[in-house]
N, C-alpha and C positions, 0 to 999 in steps of 0.2 A: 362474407368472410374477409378481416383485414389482413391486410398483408404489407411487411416491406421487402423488397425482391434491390438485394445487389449486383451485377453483373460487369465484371471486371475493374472494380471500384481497387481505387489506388490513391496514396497520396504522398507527396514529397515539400519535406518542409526543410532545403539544403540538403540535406541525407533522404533517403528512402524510410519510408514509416511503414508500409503495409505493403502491398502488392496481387493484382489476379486475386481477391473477394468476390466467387460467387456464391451465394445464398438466397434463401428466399424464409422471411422469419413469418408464422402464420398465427393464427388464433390457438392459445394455448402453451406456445412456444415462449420457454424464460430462460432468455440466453445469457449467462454470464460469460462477461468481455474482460480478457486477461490479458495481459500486455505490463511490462514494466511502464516507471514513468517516462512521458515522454515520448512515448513509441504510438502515439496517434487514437487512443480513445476516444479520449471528447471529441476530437477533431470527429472523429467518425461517426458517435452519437448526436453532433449537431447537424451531419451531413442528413443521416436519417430523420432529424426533423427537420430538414428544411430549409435552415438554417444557415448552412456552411456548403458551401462549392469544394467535390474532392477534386485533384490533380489529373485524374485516372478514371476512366469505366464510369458508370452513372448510377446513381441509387433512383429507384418509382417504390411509390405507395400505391395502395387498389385507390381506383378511386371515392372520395370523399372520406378517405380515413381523417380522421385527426388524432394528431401525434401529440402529447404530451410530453416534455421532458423538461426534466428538474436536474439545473446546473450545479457547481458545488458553490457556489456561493451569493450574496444576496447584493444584488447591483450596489455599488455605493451611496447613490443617489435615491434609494429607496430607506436610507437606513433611520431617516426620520419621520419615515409612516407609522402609522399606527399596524398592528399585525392584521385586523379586519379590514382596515384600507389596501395595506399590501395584497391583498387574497383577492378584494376584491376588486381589483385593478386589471384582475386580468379578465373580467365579464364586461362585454360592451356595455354604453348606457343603458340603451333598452332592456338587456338582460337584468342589469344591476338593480335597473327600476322596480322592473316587475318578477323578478325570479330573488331577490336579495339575500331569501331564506337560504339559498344555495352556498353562502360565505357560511353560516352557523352551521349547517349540515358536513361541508368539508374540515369544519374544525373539529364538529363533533367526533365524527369519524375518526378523527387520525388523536381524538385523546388531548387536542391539545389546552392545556389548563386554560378556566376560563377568566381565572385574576390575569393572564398576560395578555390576554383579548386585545384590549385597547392600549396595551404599552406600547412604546415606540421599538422597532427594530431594532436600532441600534444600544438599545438597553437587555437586551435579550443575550441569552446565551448563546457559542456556536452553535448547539444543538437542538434549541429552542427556535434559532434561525434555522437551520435543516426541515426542523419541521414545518416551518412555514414557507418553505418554499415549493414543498411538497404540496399542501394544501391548494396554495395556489395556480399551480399543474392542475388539482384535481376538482376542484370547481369548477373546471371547462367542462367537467365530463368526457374524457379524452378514450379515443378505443383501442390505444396503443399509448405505451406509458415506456421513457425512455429513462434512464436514473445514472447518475453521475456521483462515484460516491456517496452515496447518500448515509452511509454509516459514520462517517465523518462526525466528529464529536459529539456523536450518542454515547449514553452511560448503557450499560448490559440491559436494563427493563426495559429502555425506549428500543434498543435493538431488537429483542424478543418481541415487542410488539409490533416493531417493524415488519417482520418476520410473519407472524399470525396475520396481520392486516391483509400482505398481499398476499398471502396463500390465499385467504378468504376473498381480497376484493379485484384482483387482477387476475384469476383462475383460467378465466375462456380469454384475457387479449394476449395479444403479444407484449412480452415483455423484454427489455434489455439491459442490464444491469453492469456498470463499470463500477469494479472494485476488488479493495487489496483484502478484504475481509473475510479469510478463508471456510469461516464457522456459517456464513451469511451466505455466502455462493451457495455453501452447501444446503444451508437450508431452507435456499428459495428458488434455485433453476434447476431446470431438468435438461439444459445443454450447456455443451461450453464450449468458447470461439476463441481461441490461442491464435491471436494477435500477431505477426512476425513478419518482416521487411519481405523474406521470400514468398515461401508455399505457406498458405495457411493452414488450421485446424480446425477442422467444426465436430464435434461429439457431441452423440444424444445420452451423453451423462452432467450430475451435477458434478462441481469442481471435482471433489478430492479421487472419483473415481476416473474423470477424466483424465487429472494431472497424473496418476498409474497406467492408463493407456497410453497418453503422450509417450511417458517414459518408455515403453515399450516400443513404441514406431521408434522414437530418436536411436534404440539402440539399434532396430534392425537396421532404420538407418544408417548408422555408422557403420556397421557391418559388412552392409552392400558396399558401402563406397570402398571399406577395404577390398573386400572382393576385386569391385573394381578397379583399384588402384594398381591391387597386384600383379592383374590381367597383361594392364596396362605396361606395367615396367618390365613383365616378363617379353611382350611383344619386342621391347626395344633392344631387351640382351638379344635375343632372336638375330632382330635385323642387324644389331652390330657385330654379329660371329658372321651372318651371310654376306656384309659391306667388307670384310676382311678375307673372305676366301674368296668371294669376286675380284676383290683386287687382286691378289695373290692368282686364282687362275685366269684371269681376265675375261670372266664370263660376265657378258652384261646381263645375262638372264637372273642370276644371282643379283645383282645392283639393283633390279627393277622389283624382284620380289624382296629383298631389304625396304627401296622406300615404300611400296604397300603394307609392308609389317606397320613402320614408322606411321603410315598415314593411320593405320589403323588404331594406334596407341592415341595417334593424336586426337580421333574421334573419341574414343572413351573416356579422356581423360575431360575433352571440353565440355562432355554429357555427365561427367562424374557431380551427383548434387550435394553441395554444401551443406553440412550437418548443421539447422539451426543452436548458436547458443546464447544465452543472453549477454551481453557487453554491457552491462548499466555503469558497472562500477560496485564493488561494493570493496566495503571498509570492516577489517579485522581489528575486533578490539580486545585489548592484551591483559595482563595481569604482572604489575610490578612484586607481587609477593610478599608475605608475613609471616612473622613467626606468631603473633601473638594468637592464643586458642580465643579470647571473647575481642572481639572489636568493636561492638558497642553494647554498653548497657542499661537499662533505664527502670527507675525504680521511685514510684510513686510520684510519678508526672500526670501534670493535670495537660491534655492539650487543648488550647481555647482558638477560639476566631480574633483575630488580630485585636478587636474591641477589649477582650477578656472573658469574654462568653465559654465556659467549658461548655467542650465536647463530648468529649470521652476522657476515661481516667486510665493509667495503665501501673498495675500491679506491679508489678516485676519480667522482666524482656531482657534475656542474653539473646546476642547476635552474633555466631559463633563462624569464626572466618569459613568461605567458604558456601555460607549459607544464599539460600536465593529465594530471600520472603517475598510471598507476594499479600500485598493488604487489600483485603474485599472489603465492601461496604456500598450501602446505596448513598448516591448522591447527599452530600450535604454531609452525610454521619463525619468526614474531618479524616480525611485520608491525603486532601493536600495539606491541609493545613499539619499532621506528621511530617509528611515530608517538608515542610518547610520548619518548622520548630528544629530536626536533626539537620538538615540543608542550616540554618543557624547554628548550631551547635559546629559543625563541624568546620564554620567561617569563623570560630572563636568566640561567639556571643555566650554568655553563661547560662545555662540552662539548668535550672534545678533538676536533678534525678539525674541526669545524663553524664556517663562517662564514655570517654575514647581515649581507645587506646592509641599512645603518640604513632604507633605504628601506620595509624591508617592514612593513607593516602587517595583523597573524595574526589571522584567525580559526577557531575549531575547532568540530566539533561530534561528537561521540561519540555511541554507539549506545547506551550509555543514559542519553543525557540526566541524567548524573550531577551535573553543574553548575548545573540548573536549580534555583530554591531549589522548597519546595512549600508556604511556608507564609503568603506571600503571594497576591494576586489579579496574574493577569496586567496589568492597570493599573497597581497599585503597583507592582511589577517593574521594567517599562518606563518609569513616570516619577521612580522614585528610582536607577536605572542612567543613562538617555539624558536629555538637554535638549531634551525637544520638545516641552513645554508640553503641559495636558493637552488640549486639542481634538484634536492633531493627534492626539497616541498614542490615543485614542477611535475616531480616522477610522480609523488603521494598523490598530487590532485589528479594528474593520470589515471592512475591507478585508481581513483574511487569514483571515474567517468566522467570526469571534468576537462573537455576540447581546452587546446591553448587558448583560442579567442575567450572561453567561458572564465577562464582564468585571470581574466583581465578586466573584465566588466565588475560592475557592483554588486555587492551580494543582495540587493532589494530586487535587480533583476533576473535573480533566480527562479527557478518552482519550488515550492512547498518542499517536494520531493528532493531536488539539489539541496536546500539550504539545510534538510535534515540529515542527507550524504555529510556537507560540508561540516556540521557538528560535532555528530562519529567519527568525522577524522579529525578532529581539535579534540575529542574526547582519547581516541586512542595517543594521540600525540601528549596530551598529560600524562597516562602513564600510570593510570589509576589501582588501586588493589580493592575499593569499595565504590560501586555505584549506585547512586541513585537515579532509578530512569520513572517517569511521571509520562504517561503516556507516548512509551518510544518508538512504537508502529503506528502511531496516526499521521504521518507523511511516508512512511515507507512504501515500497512496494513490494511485493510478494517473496522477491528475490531476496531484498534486505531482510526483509523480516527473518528469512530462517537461515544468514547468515548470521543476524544479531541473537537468534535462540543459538545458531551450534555454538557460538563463542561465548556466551554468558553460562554451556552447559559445559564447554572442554576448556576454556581458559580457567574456570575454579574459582573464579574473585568472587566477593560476598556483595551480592545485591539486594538491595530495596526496589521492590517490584509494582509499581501503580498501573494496571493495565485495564478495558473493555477489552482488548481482542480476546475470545475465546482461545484459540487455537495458542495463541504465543502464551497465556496461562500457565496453560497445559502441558506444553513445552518446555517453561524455563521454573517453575517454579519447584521449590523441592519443601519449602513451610508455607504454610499457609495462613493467615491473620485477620480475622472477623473481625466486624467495628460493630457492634452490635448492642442497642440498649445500654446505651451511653459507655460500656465497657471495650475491653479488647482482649480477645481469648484467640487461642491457639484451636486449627479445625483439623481435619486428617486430611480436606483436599475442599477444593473449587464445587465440584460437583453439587452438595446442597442448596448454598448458594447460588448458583446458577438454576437452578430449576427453582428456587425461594421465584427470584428477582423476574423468570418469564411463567410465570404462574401471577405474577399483578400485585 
């Protein structure tokens, strides 16, 4: 039976990231690992394999397990291999010699096309690379499988198969799974581990039912501590009416039973425990407002691949303020390239078919953050783009969980995570009444995500919607836009779609 057993596992990286982790994860057990960014995942997935030395407590495997685990991203120095040298890179000589078959079999498996076989890494897509790193995990033959975002710039099919593969091919080990991908917890673990500097959480549910238990303990939590709060304060009026009629009749007996009140207050109050909340930072984004009823409209537009290659054709499309499209389509059908034809249009380039109304005022934000510069300090950024004097942009980077030190560094040395915070807040600081977001939960975390759906469903602005996350879909959209057979038609919801795309 494999096993990884933690026992008082902690770690601190300047601040406190986790704390008192005991667990023990067995054959069968698929624990998805929750935590904002930055609050010690990887750290803790690398610990389990091996990898990485925690601060705190010790993590054991049974003996001779082997740990598998698939980082998020593909070493740099690997990025001019070939995909079949990469995979097989990770089988000793003798393996590779005599076992070789082992590199086509993990490719097979995991679906991956066999024209990319022999391309070089670094020509590959993010999610073509996801794939292949996985692969290369799993031609070890691993009996414990450890995953690191691995939803990470997959389109909705390769998720869904993600999804069927490890139902089907990781069933009896242990599995561990770190990720922001609500739809994906859900449909591949049967526990879940809420991650938090104090007391942790371990539940034998998959996400979303867990994250309704969480809720549940956090209130009683808060509750008790009222309780106890009250307890406490009531003890002290106590002992200050008894330190007052002591003095008064000058009984020490009265003085001595005041300070045991007091001592007593002070005892509950030091055992009073702090209601976890998360502190990441997040960033509310607003709506400058319109009068006008269509704010964009397009009519008999051809949209092509930058060459002139059409894609798809579009008939006639009001986008009526207020509206929140979201555009489906499998890979390739030309859903960036929409969003970059109107992302055009609305930077002034002429666009046949296309009208806007002057009212609109655009904001974008693209999945990778390509626009963001990297060689200033997010301070700098924000006070030589926005007019908000520097206090405020100090308070704003504050406020979206950015330390003063963080504030001062260059924005390359960010995480993924921060630099997609730092955008949201250059995007709310425009001021926008129309967005265009292109994959705008694939750096967020859990926390962002569903402040970025309540404010895209209660501020009202009219968005263009490119998303894989299931859940945020579902959440913000209110139209729906198939790209399908070269055409673009209006659907009643997500749902067909999605069962189209993990159906193969």
């Amino acid at each position: 039976m494999g096993m990884i057993s933690l026992r008082n596992a902690g770690h601190r990286a300047g601040d406190l990231l986790f704390c008192n982790l005991n667990l023990v994860i067995g054959d069968g057990d698929r624990v998805g690992l929750v935590a904002p960014n930055g609050r010690g995942k990887s750290t803790l997935l690398r610990a389990m394999a091996g990898l990485a030395e925690l601060s705190e407590g010790e993590v054991t495997r049974s003996r001779g397990l082997s740990v598998g685990y698939v980082p998020q991203d593909v070493p740099p120095a690997a990025l001019a291999e070939t995909v079949a040298d990469f995979v097989g890179d990770a089988l000793d000589p003798v393996e590779r010699e005599g076992e070789g078959w082992r590199i086509e079999l993990a490719l097979e498996e995991l679906a991956f096309a066999r024209e990319l076989r022999e391309r070089r890494l670094g020509e590959l897509s993010g999610g073509w690379q996801r794939m292949a790193l996985l692969a290369r995990c799993w031609v070890t033959q691993p009996d414990a499988l450890l995953l690191d975002e691995p939803t990470n710039h997959l389109d909705v099919g390769r998720i869904c198969q993600l999804e069927e593969w490890l139902g089907r091919a990781t069933r009896t080990m242990p599995v561990v799974i770190a990720s922001h991908d609500r739809a994906f917890l859900d449909a591949t673990t049967n526990r879940t581990l809420f991650l938090r500097p104090s007391e942790q959480v371990y539940l034998p549910l998959a996400y979303s039912a867990a994250r309704a238990e969480l809720e549940q303990i956090d209130a009683a939590a808060e509750a008790q501590r009222e309780r106890e709060l009250k307890a406490a304060a009531q003890l002290r009026r106590q002992a200050a009416k008894l330190t007052n009629i002591g003095i008064n009749s000058g009984s020490d007996l009265l003085t001595v039973k005041s300070k045991q009140l007091r001592d007593r207050a002070d005892k509950i109050e030091a055992q009073v425990q702090s209601v976890h909340k998360d502190r990441t930072g997040l960033v509310k984004l607003g709506n400058s407002g319109a009068e006008a009823r269509v704010m964009l409209a397009l009519e008999n537009v051809a949209v092509t691949t930058p060459d002139g290659t059409e894609l798809f054709g579009i008939d006639k499309l009001h986008l009526f303020q207020g509206d929140r499209v979201v555009l489906l389509g499998r890979n390739g059908a030309g859903k960036s390239q929409f969003m970059r034809l109107v992302t055009e249009g609305l930077g002034g380039a002429p666009v046949a078919g296309l009208r806007i109304s002057p009212q609109v005022q655009a904001g974008y934000l693209d999945q990778a953050l390509a626009w963001l510069p990297l060689d200033p300090s997010p301070l700098d950024y924000l006070l030589h783009r926005f007019d908000e004097g520097d206090r405020r942009t100090i308070a704003l980077l504050a406020g979206a969980g950015f330390a003063p030190d963080r504030q001062s560094k260059p924005i390359r040395m960010l995480s993924l995570g921060q630099r997609a915070r730092l955008a949201l807040l250059a995007l709310r600081l425009a001021r926008p009444n129309f967005y265009l977001l292109d994959e705008p939960t694939n750096h967020l975390d859990i926390p962002g995500q569903e402040q970025l759906e309540a404010d895209i469903r209660e501020q009202g602005a009219t968005c263009v919607l490119v998303s894989h996350d299931r859940a945020f879909i579902r959440s913000a959209g209110t139209r729906f836009l198939l790209i399908a057979g070269r055409r673009l038609r209006e659907v009643e919801g997500p749902e067909a779609f999605l069962s189209e795309v993990a159906a193969g």
